[in-house]
C-alpha positions as CSV (number, residue, x, y, z in Angstrom):
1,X,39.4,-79.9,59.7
2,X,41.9,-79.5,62.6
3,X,42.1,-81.9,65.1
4,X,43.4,-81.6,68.8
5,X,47.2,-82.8,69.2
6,X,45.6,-84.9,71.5
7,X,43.1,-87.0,69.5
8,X,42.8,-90.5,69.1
9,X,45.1,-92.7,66.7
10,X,42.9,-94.2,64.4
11,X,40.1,-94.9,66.4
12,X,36.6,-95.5,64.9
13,X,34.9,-93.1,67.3
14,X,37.1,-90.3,66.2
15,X,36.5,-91.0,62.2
16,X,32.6,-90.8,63.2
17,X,33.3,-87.8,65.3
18,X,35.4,-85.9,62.4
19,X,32.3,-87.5,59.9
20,X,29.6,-85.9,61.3
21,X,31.4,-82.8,61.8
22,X,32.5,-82.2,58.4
23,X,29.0,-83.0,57.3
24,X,27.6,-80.6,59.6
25,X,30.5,-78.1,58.5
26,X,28.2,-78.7,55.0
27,X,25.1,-76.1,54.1
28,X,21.9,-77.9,53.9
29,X,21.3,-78.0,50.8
30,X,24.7,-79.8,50.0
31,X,24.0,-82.4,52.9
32,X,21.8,-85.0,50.7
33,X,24.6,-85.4,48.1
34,X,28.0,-86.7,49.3
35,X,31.9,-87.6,48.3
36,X,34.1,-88.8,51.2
37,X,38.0,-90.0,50.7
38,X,40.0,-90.9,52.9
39,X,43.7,-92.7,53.6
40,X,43.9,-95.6,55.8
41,X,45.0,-93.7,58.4
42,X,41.5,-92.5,58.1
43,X,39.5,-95.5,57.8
44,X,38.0,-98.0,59.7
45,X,35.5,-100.5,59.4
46,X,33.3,-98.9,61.5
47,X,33.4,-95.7,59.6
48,X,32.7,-97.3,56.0
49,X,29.3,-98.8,58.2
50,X,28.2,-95.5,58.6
51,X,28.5,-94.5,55.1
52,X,26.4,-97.5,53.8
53,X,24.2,-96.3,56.6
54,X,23.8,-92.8,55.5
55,X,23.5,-93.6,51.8
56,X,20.5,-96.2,52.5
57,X,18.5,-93.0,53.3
58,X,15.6,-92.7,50.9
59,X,16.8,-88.7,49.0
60,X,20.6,-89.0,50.1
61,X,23.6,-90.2,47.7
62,X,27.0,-91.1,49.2
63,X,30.0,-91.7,47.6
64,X,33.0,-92.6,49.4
65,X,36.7,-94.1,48.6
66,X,39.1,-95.7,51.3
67,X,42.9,-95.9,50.1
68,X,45.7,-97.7,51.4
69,X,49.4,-98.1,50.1
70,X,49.7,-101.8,49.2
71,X,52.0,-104.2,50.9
72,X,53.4,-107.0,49.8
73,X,50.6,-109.3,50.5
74,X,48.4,-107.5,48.0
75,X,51.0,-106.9,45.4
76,X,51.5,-110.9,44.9
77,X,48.1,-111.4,44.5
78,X,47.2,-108.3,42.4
79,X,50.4,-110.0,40.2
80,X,48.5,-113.2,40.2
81,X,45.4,-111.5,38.0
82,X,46.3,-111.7,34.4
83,X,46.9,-108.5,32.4
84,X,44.3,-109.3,30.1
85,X,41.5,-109.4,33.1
86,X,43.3,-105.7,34.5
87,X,41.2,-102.4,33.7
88,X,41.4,-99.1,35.4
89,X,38.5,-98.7,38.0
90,X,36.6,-95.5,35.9
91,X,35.8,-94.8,32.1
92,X,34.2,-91.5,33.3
93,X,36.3,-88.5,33.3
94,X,37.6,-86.6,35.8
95,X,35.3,-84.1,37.5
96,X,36.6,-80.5,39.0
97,X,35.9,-80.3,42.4
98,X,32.3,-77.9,43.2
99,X,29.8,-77.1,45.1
100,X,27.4,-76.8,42.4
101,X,23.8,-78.2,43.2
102,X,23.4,-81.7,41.6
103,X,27.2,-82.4,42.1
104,X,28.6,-84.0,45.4
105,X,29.5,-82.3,48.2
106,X,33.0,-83.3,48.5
107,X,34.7,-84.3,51.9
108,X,38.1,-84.5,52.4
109,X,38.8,-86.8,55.9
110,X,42.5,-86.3,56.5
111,X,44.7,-86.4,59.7
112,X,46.2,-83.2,60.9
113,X,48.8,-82.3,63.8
114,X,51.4,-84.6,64.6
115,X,52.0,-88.6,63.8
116,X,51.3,-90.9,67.2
């Protein structure tokens, strides 16, 4: 979804605004039934609210992921956990992308135009 040069640097009004556009960019029918991912140039706290928000709704599932790069903070204490305790995050496998009914509508939030 393009944005204009002149929108807002990681503001929570603008990750709402570019949420509830892409959502409405959705047909129906693949509104109830949700992925969202997004960098941390795309997140805010705000923004992870309103997913909770959205996927309390009685007949709607959302699924959402928020990555970051790590910094050094969270590498020492990710080295402090022992290996043993470590496991990936998902025994399922890997699903294509779709728009298949009864698979999520999936919702790419990222940042486009130039870096401010």
């Amino acid at each position: 979804m393009l944005r204009p040069g002149s929108a807002g640097s990681n503001t929570a009004a603008d990750h709402l605004r570019l949420l509830r556009e892409a959502i409405g960019a959705l047909p129906p029918a693949f509104r109830r039934k949700i992925m969202v991912t997004c960098d941390g140039a795309g997140a805010s706290h705000e923004l992870v609210k309103e997913l909770d928000r959205l996927a309390s709704r009685h007949g709607y599932q959302v699924t959402y992921s928020v990555g970051w790069a790590l910094g050094a903070r969270e590498r020492a204490v990710i080295g402090k956990v022992p290996e043993a305790a470590r496991k990936p995050p998902s025994t399922g496998k890997a699903r294509s992308a779709s728009a298949a009914p009864g698979r999520p509508a999936r919702i790419r939030a990222a940042r486009t135009g130039p870096a401010g």
